[in-house]
N, C-alpha and C positions, 0 to 999 in steps of 0.2 A: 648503739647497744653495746654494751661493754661484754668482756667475755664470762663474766659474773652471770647477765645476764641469764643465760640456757645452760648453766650451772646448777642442775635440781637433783639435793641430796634425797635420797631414800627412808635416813633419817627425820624427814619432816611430817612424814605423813604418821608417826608415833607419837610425835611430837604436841598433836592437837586434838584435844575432845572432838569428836565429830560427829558424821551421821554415819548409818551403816546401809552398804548397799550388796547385799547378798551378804558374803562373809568379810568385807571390806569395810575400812572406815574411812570415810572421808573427810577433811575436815573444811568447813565452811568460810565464806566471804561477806565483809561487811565493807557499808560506803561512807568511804573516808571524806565527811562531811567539814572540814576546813579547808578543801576545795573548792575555791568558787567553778562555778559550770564554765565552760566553755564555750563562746563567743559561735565559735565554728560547729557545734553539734555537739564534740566530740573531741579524747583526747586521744593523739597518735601515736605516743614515746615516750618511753621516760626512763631515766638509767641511775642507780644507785653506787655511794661509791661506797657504805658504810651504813647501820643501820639509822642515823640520824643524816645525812648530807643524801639528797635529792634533787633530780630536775623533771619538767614536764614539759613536753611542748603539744600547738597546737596549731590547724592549719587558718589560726587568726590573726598569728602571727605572733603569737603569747607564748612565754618561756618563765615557769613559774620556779621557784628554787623552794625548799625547805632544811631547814640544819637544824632541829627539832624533830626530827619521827614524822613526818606528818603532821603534827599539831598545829603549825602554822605555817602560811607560805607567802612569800613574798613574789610579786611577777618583777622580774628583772631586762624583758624586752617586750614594747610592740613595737613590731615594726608592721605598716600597714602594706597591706598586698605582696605581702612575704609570707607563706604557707607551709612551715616548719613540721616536716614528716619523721624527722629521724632522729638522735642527739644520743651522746656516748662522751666517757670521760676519762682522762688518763689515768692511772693507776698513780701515778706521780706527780707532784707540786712544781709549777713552775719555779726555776733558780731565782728569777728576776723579782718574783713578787713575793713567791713562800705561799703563794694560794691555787685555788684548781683548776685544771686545765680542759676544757670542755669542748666539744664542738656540735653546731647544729645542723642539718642540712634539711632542702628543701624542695621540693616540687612545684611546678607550676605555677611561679609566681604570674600574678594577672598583668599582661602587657610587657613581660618582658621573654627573653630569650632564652639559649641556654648557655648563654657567654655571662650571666649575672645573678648573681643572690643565691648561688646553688651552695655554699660553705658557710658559715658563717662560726668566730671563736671566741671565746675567753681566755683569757690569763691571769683573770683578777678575780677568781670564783664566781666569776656574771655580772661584776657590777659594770662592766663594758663590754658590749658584745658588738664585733665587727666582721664587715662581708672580707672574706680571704678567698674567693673565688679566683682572681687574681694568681694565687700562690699554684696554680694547679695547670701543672706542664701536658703536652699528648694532648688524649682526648678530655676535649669538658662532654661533662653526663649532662642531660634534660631534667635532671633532678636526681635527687639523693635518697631512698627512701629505706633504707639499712646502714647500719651503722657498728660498728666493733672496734674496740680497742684492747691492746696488752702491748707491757710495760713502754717502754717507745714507738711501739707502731701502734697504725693506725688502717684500718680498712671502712672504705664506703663503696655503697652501690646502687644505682638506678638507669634505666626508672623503668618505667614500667609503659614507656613509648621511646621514640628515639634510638638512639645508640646505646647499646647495655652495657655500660661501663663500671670500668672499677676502677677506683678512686684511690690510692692506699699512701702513708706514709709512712717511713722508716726513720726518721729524725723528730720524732715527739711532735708533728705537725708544722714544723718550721716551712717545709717543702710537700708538696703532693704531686702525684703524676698517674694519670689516665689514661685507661689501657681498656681497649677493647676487646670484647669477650663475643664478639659478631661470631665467631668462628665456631663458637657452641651453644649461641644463645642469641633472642629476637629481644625480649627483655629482662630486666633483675629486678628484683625486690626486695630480700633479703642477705645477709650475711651473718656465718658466725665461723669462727676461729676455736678452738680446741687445745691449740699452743700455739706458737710463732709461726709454724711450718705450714700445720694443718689448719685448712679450713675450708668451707663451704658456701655455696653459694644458690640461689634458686631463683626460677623464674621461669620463663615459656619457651616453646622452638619457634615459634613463626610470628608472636604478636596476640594483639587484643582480637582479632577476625576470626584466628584460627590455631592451630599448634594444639601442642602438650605440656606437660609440668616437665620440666628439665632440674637436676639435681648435678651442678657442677662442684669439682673436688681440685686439690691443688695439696701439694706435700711440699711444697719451697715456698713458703710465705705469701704465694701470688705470682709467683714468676710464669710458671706453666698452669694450663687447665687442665682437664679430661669431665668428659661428660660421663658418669656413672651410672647416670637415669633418666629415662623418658618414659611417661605417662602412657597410657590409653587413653583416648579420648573418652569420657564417659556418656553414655546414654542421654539424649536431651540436650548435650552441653556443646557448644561450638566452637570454643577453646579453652584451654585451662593453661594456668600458670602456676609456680610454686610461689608463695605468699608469705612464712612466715617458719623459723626453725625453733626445734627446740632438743635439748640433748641431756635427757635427763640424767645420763650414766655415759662413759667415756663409749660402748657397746653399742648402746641403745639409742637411737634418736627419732624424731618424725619432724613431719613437713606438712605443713596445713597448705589445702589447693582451693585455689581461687576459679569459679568460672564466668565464660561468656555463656549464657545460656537462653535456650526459647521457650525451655520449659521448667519444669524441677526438680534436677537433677537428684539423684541424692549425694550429700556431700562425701567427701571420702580426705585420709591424706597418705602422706606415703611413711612409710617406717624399715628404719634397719634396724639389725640386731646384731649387727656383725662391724659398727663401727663404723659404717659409711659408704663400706662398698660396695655393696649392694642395698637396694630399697622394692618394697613390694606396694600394694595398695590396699588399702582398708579404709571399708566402706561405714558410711557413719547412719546406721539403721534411725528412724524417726525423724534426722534432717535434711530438708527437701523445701527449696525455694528457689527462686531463678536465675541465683547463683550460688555460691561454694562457702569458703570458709574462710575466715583472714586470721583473728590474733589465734594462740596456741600454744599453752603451756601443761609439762609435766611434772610434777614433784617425786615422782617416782619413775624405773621403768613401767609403772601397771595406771598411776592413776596421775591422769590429767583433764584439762578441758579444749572444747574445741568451738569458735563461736562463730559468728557471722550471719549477715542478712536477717536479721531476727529472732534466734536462736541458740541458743548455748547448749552442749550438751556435754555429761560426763560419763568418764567410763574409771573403770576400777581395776581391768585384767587388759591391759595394754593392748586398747580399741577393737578387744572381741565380744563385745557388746557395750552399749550404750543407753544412757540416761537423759531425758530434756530437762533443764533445771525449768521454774519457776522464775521470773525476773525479780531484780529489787524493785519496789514501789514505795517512790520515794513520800507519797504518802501514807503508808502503811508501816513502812517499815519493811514490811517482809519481804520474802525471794534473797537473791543472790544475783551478783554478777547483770549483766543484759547483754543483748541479743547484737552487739556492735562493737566487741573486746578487739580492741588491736595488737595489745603486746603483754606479755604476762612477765612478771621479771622477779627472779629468787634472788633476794638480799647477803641472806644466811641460810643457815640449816632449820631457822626458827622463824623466818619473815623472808612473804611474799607479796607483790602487789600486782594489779592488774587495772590496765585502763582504757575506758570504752567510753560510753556516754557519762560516765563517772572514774572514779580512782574507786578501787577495792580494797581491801588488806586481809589477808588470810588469819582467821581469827580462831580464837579458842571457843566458843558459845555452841551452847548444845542444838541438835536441829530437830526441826517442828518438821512432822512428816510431808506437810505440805507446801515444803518448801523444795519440795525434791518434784513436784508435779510441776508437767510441762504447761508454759502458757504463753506458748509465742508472740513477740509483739509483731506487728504486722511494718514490713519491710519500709525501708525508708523513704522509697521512691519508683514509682513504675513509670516507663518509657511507652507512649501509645506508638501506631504507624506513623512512619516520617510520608505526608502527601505533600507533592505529587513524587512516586517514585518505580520510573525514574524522572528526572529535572529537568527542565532545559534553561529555566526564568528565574524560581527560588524554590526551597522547600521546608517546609515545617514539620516542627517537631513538637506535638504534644508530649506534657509529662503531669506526673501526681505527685507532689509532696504528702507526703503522710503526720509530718510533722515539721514545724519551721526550719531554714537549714538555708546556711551560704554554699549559693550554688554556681559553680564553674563548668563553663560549656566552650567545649573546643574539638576544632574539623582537624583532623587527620586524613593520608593517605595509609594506603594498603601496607606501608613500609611502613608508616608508625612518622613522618613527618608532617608537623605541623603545617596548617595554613591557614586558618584562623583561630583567634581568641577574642571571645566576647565579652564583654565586662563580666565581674564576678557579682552576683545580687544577693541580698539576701532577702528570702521570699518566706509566706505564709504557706499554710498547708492550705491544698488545696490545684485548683487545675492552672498550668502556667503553656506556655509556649517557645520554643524560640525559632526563626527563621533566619534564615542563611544565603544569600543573594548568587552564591558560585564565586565569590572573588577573596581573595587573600588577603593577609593584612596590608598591602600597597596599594589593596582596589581593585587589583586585576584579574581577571576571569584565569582560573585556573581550568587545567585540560580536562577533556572528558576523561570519565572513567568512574572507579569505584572509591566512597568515601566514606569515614567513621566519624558518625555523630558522638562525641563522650562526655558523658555526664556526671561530674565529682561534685559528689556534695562531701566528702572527707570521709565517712563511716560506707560509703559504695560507690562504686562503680559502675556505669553501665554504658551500654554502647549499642546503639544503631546505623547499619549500612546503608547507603543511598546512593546510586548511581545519577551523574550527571549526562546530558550527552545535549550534545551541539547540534 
């Protein structure tokens, strides 16, 4: 994600015929149907350099490009069992080629480690894209899932298990070097930058089991950290992490939070008004499912949106109250937006996009009142009891597809290290299972103790504990 990205002029929300909510106008989203859908669910990322040049990715391994507005697009990588979460682009043309300089990074590839397929670049506007994992000294991350660039440098961060690493370069990508952030943080998910100096970072204190949303800050380009902010654990939830930035005004920013949860919680994120240094929490009334909130955009300091687990909702007076939109139906036509938005991204002061189960674009079209009424879709996936627990032989794990969806299942420990991965499937809606024998990718029975069942199908998250014992 470029620093354009969470760039959202104030100017925009004039800008557009809208709908009105109290004394506010809002202006509406439309689905940018020369899109083909997404293989994996769902799209993850996507960074603009300009209002015609475009990329997308997604956790299928697909990397779509557009140099037309959206009107058409071209897929310029699969790479198979490579699951593309991040991507951002330099402000500048390569010398060598005269075209764009892109990178993508990635999570969880199926059967590999985190010494592989975590970088991936262009040089040639995408018509070649290659793994530069290789190029990246210190620590390697277990995946990438935030992304920033301005003018010569470059920042990435992940993940959201493993080591919380930041990934950054200062030579337009030629070189990278990975720097762990253990010392403020259990994982990362996001990043954004402000200028070369300042920039931010989010993610949790303790991990997927347990912790709070952690808001980490740096004034030398990444050289030092400081932690500015930690969460309250919220009601219901078992931990939360920070998810996703947005900065609508150099003053003004928020932070959408993610939970582990048993129940439903209500969603909430966190917001300054003083530029970063301090952040408070606001609670997002109507949204309540059994987890939190992921993509997160503002076009103003007062009105933006806030989505996840089913749900979109907006607000118009900078999250002192709140609206559930209506989803788009892709056979009706009508609604906006849906309930699985991962990253919102302002162009210009005139064009924004947003992508979730579809790409959106912030449009000029008048709004039908019942396009503002809530109609949640129902979450993507529920997690039943892991039996027997605790284990001594194997344990299973039922779950519910709600709708078709490639699905990634991996054993962690209490510290966020890996010790198994299962194939990656893609399954029908409907009841599935997996079991888990107690041994690690070599075979061998790992020790007793406490374990995270985690379930990615790319648009959620979720996670179940199970004790082993001998």
């Amino acid at each position: 994600m470029s620093y354009r990205s969470c760039v959202w002029f104030t100017a925009l929300v004039f800008l557009f015929p809208a709908t009105v909510m109290g004394q506010q106008t809002v202006p509406l989203w439309d689905n940018v149907e020369s899109l083909p859908s997404s293989p994996a669910g769902r799209y993850d990322d996507m960074t603009w350099l300009d209002p015609d040049r475009g990329w997308v990715v997604n956790l299928a391994g697909e990397i779509w490009h557009t140099e037309d507005g959206a009107q058409t697009w071209t897929r310029q990588a699969l790479k198979p069992n490579v699951r593309f979460r991040s991507v951002a682009c330099r402000d500048t043309p390569s010398t060598a080629t005269g075209k764009e300089v892109c990178w993508a990074g990635t999570v969880l590839p199926a059967g590999a480690g985190n010494s592989s397929s975590m970088l991936w670049e262009t040089r040639d506007g995408g018509e070649h894209w290659i793994d530069i994992t290789h190029r990246i000294s210190g620590v390697l991350p277990y995946g990438i899932c935030g992304m920033a660039s301005m003018g010569n440098k470059a920042w990435a961060v992940g993940a959201y298990y493993g080591e919380p690493t930041l990934v950054r370069s200062t030579d337009g990508g030629e070189t990278w070097e990975g720097i762990s952030l253990a010392a403020h943080a259990t994982n990362l998910i996001d990043v954004h930058f402000k200028d070369e100096m300042e920039g931010y970072v989010v993610g949790g204190s303790e991990g997927l089991a347990s912790g709070n949303a952690v808001v980490l800050r740096t004034l030398d380009g990444g050289d030092t950290w400081e932690k500015v902010f930690e969460s309250s654990l919220s009601d219901q939830a078992r931990a939360e992490w920070g998810w996703k930035i947005s900065f609508p005004t150099d003053r003004v920013g928020y932070v959408s939070v993610e939970y582990n949860s048993g129940g439903a919680p209500t969603a909430k994120l966190l917001k300054t008004e003083d530029g970063g240094a301090t952040w408070r929490e606001v609670w997002i009334a109507g949204s309540n499912s059994s987890a939190g909130l992921q993509g997160l955009g503002f076009i103003s300091e007062t009105v933006g949106w806030a989505s996840g687990r089913g749900i979109t909702s907006v607000t118009t007076d900078g999250g002192a109250s709140w609206t559930q939109l209506g989803h788009f139906n892709p056979g009706s036509g009508e609604g906006q937006l849906d309930g699985a938005m991962n990253r919102f991204f302002v162009v210009n002061d005139t064009l924004a996009y947003g992508v979730g189960l579809r790409m959106y674009k912030l449009t000029t079209r008048s709004a039908v009142g019942t396009q503002l009424e809530a109609v949640p879709l129902p979450e993507a996936f529920t997690l039943d009891a892991i039996y027997p627990n605790p284990f001594a032989e194997q344990a299973t794990l039922p779950f519910t597809l709600h709708r078709a969806s490639m699905v990634h299942v991996q054993v962690i420990d209490m510290l966020g290290r890996r010790h198994r991965t299962f194939p990656s499937r893609y399954l029908q809606p409907g009841v599935h299972e997996i079991t888990w024998d107690g041994t690690d990718e070599a075979g061998l029975r790992v020790p007793s103790g406490g374990y995270i069942f985690l379930v990615d199908i790319g648009e959620s998250i979720e996670t179940k504990r199970v004790v082993m014992v001998r």
